[in-house]
DOSE-756094 format. One record per residue (C-alpha): y, z, x; residue in one letter; residue number from 1. Coordinates in steps of 0.05 Angstrom, whole numbers, plus 5000, padded with zeros to 4 digits. Each point is the difference from the previous one (the first is absolute). Example, Ala and Ser with C-alpha at 12.3 -4.5 7.8 and 13.67 -1.06 7.14 Angstrom:
<atoms>
v | w | u | residu | num
4910 | 5156 | 5246 | A | 1
5069 | 4987 | 5027 | S | 2
</atoms>
This chain:
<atoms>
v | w | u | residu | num
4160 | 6396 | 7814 | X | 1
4935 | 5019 | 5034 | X | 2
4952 | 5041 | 4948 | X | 3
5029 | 4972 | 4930 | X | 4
4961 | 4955 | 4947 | X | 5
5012 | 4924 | 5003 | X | 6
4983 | 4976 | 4937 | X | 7
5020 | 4930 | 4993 | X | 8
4998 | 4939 | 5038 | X | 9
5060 | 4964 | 4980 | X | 10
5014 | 4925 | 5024 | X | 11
5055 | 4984 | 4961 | X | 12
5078 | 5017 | 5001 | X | 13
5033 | 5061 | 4968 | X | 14
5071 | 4994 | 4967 | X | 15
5022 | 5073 | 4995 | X | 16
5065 | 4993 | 4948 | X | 17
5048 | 5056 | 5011 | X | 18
4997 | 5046 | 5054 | X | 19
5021 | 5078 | 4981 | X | 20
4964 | 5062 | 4987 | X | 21
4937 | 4965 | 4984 | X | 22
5007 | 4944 | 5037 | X | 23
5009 | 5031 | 5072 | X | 24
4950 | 5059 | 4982 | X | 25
4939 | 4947 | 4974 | X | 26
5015 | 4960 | 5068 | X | 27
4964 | 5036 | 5053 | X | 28
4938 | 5015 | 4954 | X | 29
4996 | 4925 | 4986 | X | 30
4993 | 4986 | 5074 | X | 31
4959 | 5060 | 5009 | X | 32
4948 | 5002 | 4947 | X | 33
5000 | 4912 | 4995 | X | 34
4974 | 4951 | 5053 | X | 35
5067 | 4963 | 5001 | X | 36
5050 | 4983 | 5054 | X | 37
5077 | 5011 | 4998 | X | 38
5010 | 4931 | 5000 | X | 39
4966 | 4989 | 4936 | X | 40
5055 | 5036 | 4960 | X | 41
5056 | 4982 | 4973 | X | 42
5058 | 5052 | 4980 | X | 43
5057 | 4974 | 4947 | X | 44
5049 | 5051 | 4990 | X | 45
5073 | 5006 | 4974 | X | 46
5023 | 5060 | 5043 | X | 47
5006 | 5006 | 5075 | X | 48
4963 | 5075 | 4986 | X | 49
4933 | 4985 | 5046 | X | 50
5013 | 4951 | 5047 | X | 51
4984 | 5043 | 5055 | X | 52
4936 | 5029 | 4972 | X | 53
4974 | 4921 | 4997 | X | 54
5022 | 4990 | 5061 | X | 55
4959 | 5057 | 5029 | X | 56
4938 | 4960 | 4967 | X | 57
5016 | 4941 | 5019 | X | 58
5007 | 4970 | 4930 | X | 59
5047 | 4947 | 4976 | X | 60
5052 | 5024 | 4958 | X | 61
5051 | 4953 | 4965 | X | 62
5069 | 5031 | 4963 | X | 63
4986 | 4956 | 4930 | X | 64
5023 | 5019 | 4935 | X | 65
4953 | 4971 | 4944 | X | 66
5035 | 4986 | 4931 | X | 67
4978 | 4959 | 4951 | X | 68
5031 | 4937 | 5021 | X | 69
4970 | 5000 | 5072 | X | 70
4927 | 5039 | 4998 | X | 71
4960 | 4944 | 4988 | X | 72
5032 | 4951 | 5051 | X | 73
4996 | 5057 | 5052 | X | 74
4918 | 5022 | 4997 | X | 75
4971 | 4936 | 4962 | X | 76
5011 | 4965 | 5062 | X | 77
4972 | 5063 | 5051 | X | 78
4944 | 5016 | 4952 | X | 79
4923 | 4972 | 5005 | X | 80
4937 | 5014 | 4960 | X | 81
4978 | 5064 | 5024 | X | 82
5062 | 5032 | 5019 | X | 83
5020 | 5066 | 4983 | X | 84
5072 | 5027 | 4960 | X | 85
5014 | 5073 | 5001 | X | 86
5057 | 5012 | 4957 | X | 87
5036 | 5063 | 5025 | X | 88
5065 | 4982 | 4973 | X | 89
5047 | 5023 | 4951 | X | 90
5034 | 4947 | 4960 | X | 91
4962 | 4945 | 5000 | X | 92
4954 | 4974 | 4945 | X | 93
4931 | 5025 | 5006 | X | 94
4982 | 4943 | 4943 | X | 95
5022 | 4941 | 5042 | X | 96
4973 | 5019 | 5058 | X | 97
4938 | 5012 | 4964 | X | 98
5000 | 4931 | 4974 | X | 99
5016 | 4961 | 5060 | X | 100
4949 | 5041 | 5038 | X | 101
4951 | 4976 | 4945 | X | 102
5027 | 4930 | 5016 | X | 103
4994 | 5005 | 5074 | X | 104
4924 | 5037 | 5000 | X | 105
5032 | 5066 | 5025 | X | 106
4981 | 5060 | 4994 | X | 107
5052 | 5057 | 4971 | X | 108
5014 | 5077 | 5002 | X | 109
5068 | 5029 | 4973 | X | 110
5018 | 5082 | 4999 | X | 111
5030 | 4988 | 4925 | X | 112
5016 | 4948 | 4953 | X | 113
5073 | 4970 | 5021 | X | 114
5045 | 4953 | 4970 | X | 115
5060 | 4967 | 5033 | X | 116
5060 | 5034 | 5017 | X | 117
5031 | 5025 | 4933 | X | 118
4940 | 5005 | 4963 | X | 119
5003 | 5068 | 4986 | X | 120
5072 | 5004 | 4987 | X | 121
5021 | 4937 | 4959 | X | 122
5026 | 5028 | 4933 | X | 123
4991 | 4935 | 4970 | X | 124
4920 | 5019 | 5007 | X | 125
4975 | 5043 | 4944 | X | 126
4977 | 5064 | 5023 | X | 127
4941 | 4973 | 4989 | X | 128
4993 | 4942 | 5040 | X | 129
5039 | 5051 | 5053 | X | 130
4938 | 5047 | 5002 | X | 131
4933 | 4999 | 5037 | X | 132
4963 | 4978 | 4940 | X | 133
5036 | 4948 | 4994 | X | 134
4997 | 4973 | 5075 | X | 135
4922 | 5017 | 4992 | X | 136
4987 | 4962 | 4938 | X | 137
5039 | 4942 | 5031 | X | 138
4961 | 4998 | 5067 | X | 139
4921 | 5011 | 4965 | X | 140
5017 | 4942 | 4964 | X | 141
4974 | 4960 | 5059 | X | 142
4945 | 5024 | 4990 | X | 143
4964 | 4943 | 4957 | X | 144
5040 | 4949 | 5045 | X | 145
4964 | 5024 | 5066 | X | 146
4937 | 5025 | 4977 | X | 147
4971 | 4989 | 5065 | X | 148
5052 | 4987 | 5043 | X | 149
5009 | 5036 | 5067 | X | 150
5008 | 5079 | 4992 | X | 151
5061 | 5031 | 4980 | X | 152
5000 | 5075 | 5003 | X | 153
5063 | 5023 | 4963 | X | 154
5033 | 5072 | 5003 | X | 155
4952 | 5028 | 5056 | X | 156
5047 | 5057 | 5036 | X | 157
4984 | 5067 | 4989 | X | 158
5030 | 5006 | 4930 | X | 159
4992 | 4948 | 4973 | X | 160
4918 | 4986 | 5037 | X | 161
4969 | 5056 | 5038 | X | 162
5017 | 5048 | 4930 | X | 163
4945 | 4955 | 4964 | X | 164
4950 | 5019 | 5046 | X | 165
5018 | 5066 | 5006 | X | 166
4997 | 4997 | 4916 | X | 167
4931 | 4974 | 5008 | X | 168
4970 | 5057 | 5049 | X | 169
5030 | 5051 | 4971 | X | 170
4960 | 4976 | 4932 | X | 171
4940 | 5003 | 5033 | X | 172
5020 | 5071 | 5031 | X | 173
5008 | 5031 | 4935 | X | 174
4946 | 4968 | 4968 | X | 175
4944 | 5029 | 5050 | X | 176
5049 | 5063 | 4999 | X | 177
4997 | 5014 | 4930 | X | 178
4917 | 4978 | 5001 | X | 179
5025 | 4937 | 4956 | X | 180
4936 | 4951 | 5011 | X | 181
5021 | 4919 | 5004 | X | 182
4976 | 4940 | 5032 | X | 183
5049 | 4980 | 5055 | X | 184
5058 | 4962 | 4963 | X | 185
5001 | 4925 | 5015 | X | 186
5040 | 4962 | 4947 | X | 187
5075 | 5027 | 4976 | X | 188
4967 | 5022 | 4932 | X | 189
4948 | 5045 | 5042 | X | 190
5065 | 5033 | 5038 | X | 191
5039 | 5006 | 4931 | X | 192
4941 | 5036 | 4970 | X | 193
4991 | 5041 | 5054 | X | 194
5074 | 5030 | 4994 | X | 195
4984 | 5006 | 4930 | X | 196
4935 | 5040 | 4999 | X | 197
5044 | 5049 | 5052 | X | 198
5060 | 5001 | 4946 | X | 199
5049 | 4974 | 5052 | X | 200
5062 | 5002 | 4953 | X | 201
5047 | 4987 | 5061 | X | 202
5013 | 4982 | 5059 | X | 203
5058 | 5013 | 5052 | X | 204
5001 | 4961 | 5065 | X | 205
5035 | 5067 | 5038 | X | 206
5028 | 4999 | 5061 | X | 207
5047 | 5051 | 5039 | X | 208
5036 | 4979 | 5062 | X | 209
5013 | 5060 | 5038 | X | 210
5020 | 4960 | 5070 | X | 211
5074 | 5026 | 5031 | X | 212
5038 | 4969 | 5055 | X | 213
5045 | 5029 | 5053 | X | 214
5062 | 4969 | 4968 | X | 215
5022 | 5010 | 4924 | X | 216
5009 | 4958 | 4957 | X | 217
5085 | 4991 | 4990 | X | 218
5050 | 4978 | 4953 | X | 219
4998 | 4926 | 4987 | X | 220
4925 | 4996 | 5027 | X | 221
4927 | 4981 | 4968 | X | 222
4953 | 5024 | 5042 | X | 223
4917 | 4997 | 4987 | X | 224
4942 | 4996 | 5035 | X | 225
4985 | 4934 | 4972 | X | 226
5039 | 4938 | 4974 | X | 227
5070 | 5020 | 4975 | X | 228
5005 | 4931 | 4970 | X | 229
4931 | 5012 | 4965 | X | 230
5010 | 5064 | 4981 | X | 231
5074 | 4980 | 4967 | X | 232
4968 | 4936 | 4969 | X | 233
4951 | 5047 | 4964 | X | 234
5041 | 5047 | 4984 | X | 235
5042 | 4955 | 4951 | X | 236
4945 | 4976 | 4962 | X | 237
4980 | 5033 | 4938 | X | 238
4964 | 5063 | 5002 | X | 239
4931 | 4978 | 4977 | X | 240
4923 | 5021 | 4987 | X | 241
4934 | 4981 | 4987 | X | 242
5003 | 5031 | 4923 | X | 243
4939 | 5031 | 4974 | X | 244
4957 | 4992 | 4930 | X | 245
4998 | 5074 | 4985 | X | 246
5079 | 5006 | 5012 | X | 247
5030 | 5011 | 4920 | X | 248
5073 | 4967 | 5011 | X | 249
5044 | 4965 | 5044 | X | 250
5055 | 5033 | 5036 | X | 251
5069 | 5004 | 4974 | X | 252
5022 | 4943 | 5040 | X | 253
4922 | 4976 | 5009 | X | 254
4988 | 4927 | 4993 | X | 255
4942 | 4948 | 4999 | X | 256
5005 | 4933 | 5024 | X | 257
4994 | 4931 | 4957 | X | 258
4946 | 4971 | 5046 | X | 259
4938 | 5013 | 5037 | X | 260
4947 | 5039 | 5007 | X | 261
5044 | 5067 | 4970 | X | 262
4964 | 5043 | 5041 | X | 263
5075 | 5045 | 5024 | X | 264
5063 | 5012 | 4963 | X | 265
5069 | 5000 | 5035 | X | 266
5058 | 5052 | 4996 | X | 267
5078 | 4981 | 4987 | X | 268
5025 | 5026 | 5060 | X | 269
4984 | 4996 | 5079 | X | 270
4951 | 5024 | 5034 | X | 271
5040 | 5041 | 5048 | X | 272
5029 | 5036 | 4946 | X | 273
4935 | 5022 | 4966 | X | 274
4966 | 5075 | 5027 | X | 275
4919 | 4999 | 4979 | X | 276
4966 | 5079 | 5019 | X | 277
4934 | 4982 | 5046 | X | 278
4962 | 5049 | 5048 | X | 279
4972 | 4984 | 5072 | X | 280
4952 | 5051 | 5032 | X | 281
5041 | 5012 | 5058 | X | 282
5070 | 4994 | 4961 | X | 283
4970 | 5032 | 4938 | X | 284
5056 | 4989 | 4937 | X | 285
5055 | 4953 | 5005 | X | 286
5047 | 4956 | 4970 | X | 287
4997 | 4919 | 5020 | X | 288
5023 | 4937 | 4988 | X | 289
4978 | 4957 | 4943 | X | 290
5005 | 4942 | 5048 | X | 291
4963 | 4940 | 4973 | X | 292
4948 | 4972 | 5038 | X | 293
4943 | 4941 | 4986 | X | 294
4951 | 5055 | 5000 | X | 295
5018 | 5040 | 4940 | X | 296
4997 | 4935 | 4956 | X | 297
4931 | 4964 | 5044 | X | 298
4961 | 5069 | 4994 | X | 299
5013 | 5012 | 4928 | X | 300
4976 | 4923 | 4985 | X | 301
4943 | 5010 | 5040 | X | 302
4983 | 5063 | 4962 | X | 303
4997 | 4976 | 4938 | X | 304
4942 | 4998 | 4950 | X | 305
5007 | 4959 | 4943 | X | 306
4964 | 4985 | 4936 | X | 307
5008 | 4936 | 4970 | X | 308
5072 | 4982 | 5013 | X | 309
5033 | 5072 | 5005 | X | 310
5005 | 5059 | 5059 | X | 311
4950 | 5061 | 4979 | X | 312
5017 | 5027 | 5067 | X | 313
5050 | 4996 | 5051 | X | 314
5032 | 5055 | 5046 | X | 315
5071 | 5013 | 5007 | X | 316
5026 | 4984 | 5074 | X | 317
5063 | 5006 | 5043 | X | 318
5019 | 5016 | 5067 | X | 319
5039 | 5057 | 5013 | X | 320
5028 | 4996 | 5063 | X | 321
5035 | 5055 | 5039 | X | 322
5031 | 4965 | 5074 | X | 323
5018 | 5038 | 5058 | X | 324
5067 | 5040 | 4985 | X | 325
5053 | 4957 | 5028 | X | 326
4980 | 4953 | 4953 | X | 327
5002 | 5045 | 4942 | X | 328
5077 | 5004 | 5027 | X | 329
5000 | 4929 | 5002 | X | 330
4980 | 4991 | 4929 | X | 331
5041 | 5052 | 4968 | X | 332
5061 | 4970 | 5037 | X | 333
4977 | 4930 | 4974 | X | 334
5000 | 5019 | 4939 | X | 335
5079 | 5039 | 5010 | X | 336
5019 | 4920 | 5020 | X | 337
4963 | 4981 | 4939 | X | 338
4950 | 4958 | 5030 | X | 339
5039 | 4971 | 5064 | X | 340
4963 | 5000 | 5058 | X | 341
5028 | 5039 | 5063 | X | 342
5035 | 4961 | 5050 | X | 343
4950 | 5032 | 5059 | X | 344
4925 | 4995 | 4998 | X | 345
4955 | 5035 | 5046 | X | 346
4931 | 4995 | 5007 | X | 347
4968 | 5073 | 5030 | X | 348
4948 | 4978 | 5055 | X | 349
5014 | 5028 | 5069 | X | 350
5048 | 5058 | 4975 | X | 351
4951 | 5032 | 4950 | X | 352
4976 | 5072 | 5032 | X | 353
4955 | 5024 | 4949 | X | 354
4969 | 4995 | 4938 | X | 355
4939 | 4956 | 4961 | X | 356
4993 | 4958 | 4938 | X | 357
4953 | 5020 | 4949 | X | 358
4974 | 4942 | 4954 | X | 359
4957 | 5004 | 4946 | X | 360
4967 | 4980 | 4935 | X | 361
5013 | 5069 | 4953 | X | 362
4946 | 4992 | 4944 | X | 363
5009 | 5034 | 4934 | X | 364
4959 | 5028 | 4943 | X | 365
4939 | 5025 | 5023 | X | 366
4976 | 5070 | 4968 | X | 367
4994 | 5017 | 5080 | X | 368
5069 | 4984 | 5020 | X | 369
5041 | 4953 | 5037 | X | 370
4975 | 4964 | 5049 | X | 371
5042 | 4969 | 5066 | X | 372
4970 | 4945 | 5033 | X | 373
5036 | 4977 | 5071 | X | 374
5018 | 4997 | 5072 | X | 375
5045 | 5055 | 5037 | X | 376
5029 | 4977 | 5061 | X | 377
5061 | 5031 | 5049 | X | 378
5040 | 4970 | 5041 | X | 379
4962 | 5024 | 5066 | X | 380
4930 | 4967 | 4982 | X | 381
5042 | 4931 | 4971 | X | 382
5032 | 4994 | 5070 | X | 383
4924 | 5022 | 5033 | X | 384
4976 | 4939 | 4950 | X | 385
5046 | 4942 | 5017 | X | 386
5068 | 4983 | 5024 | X | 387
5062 | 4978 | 4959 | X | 388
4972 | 5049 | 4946 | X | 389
5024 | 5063 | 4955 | X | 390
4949 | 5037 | 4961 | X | 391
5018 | 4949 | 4929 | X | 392
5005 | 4942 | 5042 | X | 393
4932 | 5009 | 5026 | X | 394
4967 | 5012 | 4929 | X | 395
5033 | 4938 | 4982 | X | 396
4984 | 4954 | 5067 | X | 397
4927 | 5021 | 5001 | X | 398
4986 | 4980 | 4926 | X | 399
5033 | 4933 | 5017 | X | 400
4953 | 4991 | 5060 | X | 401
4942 | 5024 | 4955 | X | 402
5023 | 4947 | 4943 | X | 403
5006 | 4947 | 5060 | X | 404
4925 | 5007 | 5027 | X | 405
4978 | 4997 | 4925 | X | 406
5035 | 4934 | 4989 | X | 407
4963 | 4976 | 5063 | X | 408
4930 | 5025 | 4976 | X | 409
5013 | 4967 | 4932 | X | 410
5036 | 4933 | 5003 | X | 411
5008 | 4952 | 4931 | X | 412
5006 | 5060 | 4953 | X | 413
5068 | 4984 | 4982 | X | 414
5054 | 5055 | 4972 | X | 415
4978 | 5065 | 5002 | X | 416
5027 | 5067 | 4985 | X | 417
4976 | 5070 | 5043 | X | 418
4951 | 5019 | 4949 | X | 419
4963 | 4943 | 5006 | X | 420
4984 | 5012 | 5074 | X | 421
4937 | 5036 | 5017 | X | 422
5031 | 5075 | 5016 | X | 423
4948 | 5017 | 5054 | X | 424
5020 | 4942 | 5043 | X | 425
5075 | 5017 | 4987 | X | 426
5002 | 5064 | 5019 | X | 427
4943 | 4994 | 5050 | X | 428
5057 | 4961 | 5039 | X | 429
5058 | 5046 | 4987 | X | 430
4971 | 5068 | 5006 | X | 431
5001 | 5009 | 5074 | X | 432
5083 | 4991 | 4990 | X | 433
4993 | 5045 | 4937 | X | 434
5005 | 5070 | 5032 | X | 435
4959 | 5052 | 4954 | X | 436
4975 | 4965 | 4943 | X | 437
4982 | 5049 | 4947 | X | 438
4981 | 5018 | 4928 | X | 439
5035 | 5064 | 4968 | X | 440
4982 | 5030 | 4936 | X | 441
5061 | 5041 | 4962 | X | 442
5019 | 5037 | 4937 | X | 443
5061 | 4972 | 4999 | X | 444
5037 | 4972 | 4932 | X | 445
5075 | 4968 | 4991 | X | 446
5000 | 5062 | 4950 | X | 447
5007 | 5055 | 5042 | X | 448
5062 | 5037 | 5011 | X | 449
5025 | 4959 | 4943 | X | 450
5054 | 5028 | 4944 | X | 451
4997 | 5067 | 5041 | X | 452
5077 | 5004 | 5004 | X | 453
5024 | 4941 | 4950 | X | 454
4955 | 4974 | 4944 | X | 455
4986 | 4936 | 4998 | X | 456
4975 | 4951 | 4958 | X | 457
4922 | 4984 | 5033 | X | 458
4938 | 4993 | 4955 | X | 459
4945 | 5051 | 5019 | X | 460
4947 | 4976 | 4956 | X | 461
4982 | 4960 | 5063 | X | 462
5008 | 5021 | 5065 | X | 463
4993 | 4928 | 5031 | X | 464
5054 | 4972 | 4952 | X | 465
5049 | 4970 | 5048 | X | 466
5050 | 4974 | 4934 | X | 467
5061 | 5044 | 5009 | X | 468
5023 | 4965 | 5070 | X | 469
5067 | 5019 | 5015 | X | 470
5065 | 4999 | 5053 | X | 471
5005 | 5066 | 5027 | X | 472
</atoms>
C-alpha cells in the first residue's frame, strides 16, 4: 500500500451495494487510495460470489437482497449524514437509492442508471420507458428537488464516466492539433461550440476487448470479462443513440421519444442484435455492438447548441462495442435462444492469459480525420495495477474511485452526470490504472470497403452520415 496517493480523509461509513465485477475490483483501491478502515464499510450483496475476497479485507459483508419492499427499512436505519452509497449493483433502482441517499445526507456513485429487477424486460413498459432515456429522464428529474443536496454522481464507470473526459481532452487535442485558437471551455455551451468549430459530426465510444482465457467459452455458457447480468440487461434494451442535427431521416425502424430533452432516438429492436462499423487504432475496422449506454444519450445533450428553443448543432453518438470473443459466442447463442439467458455464467478473471481492452472516444468529421481518444490496457499491467482486476474491470473501477474522490472534494452539489465533473481531476485519479493513454489521428470512414461485392443502399453525399444502420 506503501507509495500510492491517499486522497481523502473519510470519517464516515461506506455501504458498497452489490459486490461483482466492480464491486470486488473498486475494493482494494478504496482502502488503498482513501484514509478509511475496513470496519467502516459495509458490503450488501445478493450472491455468495466475494465472500472470501471481504474476508481477506476484513470487511463486513452481509447476503441481503434489496427489492423494493425492503431497501428502505434495511439502510435508512444503517445510514447517517455523511455516509457514503456506492451502487455497484445490477437490479436495483438507482432512482430510489438516489432519493433516500438525498434523504439521509449521503453521498452517491452508481456505474449506470438501474431500475429494479424487470425493468428492462417488462413488456407492459413501452419501449420507451424500457430504454436509457427513459431511466435518465426519470432519475434528472431530481434534480430541482435536491438542488443542493448531498452529491450524487450518476453513471461514472468507464462507459458510461471516464468516456466524458476522455471526450473532453481529446477536444482540446484536436483543437491545438489542428491550430484551432479557443479560450479553455468552461460552461457546456463553450464545449458544444468547441465540437462545432472542429465539425465533430459523430461520435463513437469504441472499444475492442481482445482479452482470452485458458478455457472456452461452451455450450450453455455466457462468459465476459465483466457483468454477465449487466451485459444481458443491456443487451435487451433498445438499440439507441444520441441523434444528430445534420442527420436527414430517421432509420427505418428509428424512433423519437414523447418526452424530454430529445437529444437520442431509439431503434425497434435490441441492442444485441444491432452491428454499428467503428475503428480502434490497435484493432483498426470492426463491427460492434449498438449496445445502449447513458453516454451516447448524456454526450449528445451536453453537445448541443441551441438557438432559441431548437438544436442548431448536436453530434450523432453511440457506442459500438466489440467484447472479448467468448462473448461474441455468447451473444450470437443468446440471440439462437431468442433472448434467454444461458443457464452458466462465468466471469473471466484468473483464467484470462492474454489480451487488452481498448476504449475510446472515436471522433468524426474533421477535414483531418478521425480522431481516437482512450486508454489501452492488457491484462499483464491490470494485474501489475491492482488485484481482483481484468483489463475492463480496471477502466471501470478506477473511474469509480476517481468519481468517489470528486464527490468528496465537492459535497452539496446534488445530481450530477460525468460531464459535469472537472475532467482533469477525473482522469488525474484514474490514469495511473489507465495503461497507455493516447490520442490517434486516422483516415478512416464507415465508407470504406463498402458496396465492393454487394451494392448497397448508403448515401455518399456525406461521408459522416451514419442513417442507413442496419443488422448484418
Amino acid at each position: 500500500m506503501t507509495g500510492h496517493t491517499k486522497y481523502f480523509h473519510f470519517k464516515h461509513h461506506l455501504f458498497m451495494i452489490g459486490f461483482g465485477c466492480v464491486g470486488r475490483g473498486v475494493l482494494p483501491l478504496i482502502l488503498r487510495h482513501l484514509h478509511i478502515k475496513p470496519e467502516q464499510i459495509t458490503i450488501l450483496t445478493a450472491e455468495e460470489g466475494g465472500m472470501a475476497e471481504a474476508k481477506e479485507y476484513g470487511v463486513e459483508f452481509l447476503i441481503q437482497p434489496l427489492t423494493p419492499d425492503n431497501y428502505r427499512h434495511i439502510l435508512a436505519s444503517r445510514m447517517n449524514r455523511g455516509d457514503f452509497v456506492v451502487n455497484a449493483s445490477v437490479n436495483v433502482s438507482s432512482r430510489d437509492l438516489v432519493m433516500l441517499c438525498q434523504e439521509k445526507g449521503a453521498n452517491y456513485i452508481d456505474t449506470c442508471i438501474e431500475p429494479w429487477a424487470g425493468g428492462y424486460t417488462d413488456p407492459q413498459l413501452s419501449v420507451s420507458d424500457r430504454s436509457n432515456y427513459g431511466l435518465r429522464e426519470q432519475i434528472l428529474q431530481l434534480r430541482s428537488q435536491y438542488p443542493k443536496g448531498p452529491t450524487a454522481v450518476l453513471a461514472h464507470g468507464a462507459n458510461p464516466g471516464l468516456v466524458s473526459h476522455f471526450l473532453k481532452q481529446a477536444l482540446l487535442n484536436m483543437a491545438k492539433d489542428t491550430q484551432v485558437s479557443i479560450a479553455p471551455p468552461q460552461q457546456k455551451q463553450d464545449w458544444a461550440k468547441l465540437a462545432q468549430t472542429l465539425n465533430i459530426c459523430a461520435i463513437h465510444v469504441s472499444e475492442r476487448d481482445t482479452q482470452v482465457a485458458h478455457t472456452a467459452k461452451e455450450p450453455g455458457e455466457f462468459v465476459n470479462t465483466w457483468s454477465i447480468d449487466g451485459f444481458f440487461g443491456e443487451g435487451l434494451q433498445p438499440a439507441e443513440l444520441g441523434w444528430g442535427t445534420h442527420e436527414k431521416e430517421l432509420p427505418g425502424d428509428g424512433r423519437r421519444h414523447s418526452f424530454g430533452c430529445d437529444a437520442a432516438i431509439y431503434l425497434s429492436r435490441p441492442g444485441y442484435m444491432t452491428r454499428v462499423r467503428s475503428w480502434t487504432p490497435l484493432e483498426g475496422a470492426y463491427q460492434g455492438f449498438l449496445i445502449t449506454h447513458n453516454e451516447a444519450i448524456s454526450i449528445a445533450d451536453f453537445l448541443t447548441v441551441t438557438e432559441g428553443a431548437k438544436p442548431h448543432y448536436r453530434p450523432t453518438c453511440h457506442y459500438a462495442y466489440h467484447p472479448c470473443d467468448d462473448a461474441v459466442l455468447s451473444v450470437h447463442e443468446l440471440g439462437g435462444k431468442n433472448g434467454q439467458l444461458q443457464t452458466r455464467k462465468r466471469l473471466m478473471m484468473d483464467e484470462i492469459i492474454k489480451g487488452a481492452d481498448e476504449l475510446g472516444v472515436l471522433l468524426m468529421g474533421h477535414p483531418k480525420g478521425v480522431y481516437w481518444y482512450g486508454s489501452r490496457l492488457s491484462i499483464e499491467e491490470a494485474r501489475k495495477l491492482a488485484p481482483y482486476n481484468n483489463a475492463t474491470s480496471l477502466q471501470v473501477t478506477s473511474s469509480v474511485l476517481a468519481g468517489m474522490i470528486w464527490i468528496l472534494e465537492n459535497p452539496n452539489r446534488g445530481l450530477v452526470e460525468p460531464e459535469d465533473l472537472d475532467f482533469t481531476r477525473a482522469l488525474e485519479i484514474a490514469r495511473p490504472y489507465l495503461g497507455e493513454v493516447i490520442g490517434v489521428w486516422g483516415d478512416w470512414t464507415p465508407l470504406q470497403g463498402r458496396s465492393v461485392l454487394f451494392e448497397e443502399d448508403v448515401d455518399r453525399s456525406d461521408p459522416w452520415q451514419f442513417k442507413n444502420i442496419r443488422v448484418h
